[in-house]
BABA-383864 format. One record per residue (C-alpha): residue in three letters; residue number from 1; x, y, z. Coordinates in nm, 4 decimals. Layout:
<pts>
ALA,NUM,X,Y,Z
...
</pts>
This chain:
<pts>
UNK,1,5.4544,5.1653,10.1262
UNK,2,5.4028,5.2559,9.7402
UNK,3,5.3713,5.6444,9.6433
UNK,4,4.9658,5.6149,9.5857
UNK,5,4.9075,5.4219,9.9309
UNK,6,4.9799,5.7879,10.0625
UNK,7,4.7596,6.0486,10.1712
UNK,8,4.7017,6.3692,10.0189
UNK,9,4.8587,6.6750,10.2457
UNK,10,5.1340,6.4022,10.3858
UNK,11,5.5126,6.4503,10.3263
UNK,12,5.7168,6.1325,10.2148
UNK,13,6.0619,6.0464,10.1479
UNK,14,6.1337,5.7880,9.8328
UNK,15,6.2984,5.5128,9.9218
UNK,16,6.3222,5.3407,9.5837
UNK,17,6.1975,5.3594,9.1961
UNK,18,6.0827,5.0391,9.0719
UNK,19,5.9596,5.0884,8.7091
UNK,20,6.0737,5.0091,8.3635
UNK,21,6.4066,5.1925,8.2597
UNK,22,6.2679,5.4129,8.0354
UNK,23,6.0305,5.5540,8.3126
UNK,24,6.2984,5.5086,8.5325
UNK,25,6.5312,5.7459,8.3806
UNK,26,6.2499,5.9989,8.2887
UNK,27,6.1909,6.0173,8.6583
UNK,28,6.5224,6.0336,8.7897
UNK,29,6.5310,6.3576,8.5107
UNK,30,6.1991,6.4937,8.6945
UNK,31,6.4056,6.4765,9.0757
UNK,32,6.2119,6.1651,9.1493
UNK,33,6.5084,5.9929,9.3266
UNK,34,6.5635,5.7577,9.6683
UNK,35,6.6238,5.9864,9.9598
UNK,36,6.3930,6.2677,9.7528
UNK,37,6.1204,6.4387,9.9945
UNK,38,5.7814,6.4305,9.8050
UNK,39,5.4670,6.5398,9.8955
UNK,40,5.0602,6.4550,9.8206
UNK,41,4.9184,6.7212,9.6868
UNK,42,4.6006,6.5693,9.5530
UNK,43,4.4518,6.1826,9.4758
UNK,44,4.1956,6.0915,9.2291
UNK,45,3.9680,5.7851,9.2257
UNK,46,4.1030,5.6380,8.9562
UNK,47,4.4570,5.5822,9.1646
UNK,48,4.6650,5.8620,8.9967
UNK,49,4.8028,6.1605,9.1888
UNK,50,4.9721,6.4929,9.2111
UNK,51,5.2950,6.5135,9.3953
UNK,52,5.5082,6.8275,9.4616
UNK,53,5.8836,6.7011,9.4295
UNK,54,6.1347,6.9986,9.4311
UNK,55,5.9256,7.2455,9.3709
UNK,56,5.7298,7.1400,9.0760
UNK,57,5.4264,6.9675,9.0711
UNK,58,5.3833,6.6113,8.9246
UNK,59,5.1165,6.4091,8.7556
UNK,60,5.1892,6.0619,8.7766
UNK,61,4.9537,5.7557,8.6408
UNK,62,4.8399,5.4754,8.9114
UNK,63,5.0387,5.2309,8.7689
UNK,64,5.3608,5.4660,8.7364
UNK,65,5.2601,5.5673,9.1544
UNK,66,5.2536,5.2307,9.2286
UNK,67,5.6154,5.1679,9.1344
UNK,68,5.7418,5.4364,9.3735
UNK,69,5.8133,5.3470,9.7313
UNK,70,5.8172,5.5866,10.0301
UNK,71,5.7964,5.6071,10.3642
UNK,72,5.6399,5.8998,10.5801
UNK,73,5.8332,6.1806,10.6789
UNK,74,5.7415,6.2669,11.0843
UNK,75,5.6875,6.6312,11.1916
UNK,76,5.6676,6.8163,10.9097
</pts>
């Protein structure tokens, strides 16, 4: 599933980064990496989101969210 398919409060784990190098690398610098646990902190209308990835919080763009698979982490 892509990054803004996911609800907000749910926990995720990123299975890939599909996106243009340049965003690539800037999120790989942010902690945005496969096997990275990620979570929904809050979804706006207009498809972009706020994630909490290491302890920061995240603003990324719907088109940037979309590039970002996950899947759902069980039990947390």
């Amino acid at each position: 599933m892509k990054l803004n398919e996911g609800e907000k409060g749910k926990n995720y784990l990123v299975t890939g980064v599909l996106a243009e190098k340049k965003v690539a690398r800037r999120l790989e610098a942010l902690g945005v990496n496969e096997r990275t646990p990620v979570t929904v902190l809050n979804k706006k209308g207009s498809g972009s989101l706020i994630i909490k990835v290491r302890g920061t919080r995240l603003a990324l763009g719907r088109q940037i969210a979309e590039g970002i698979t996950v899947e759902e982490v069980k039990g947390r």
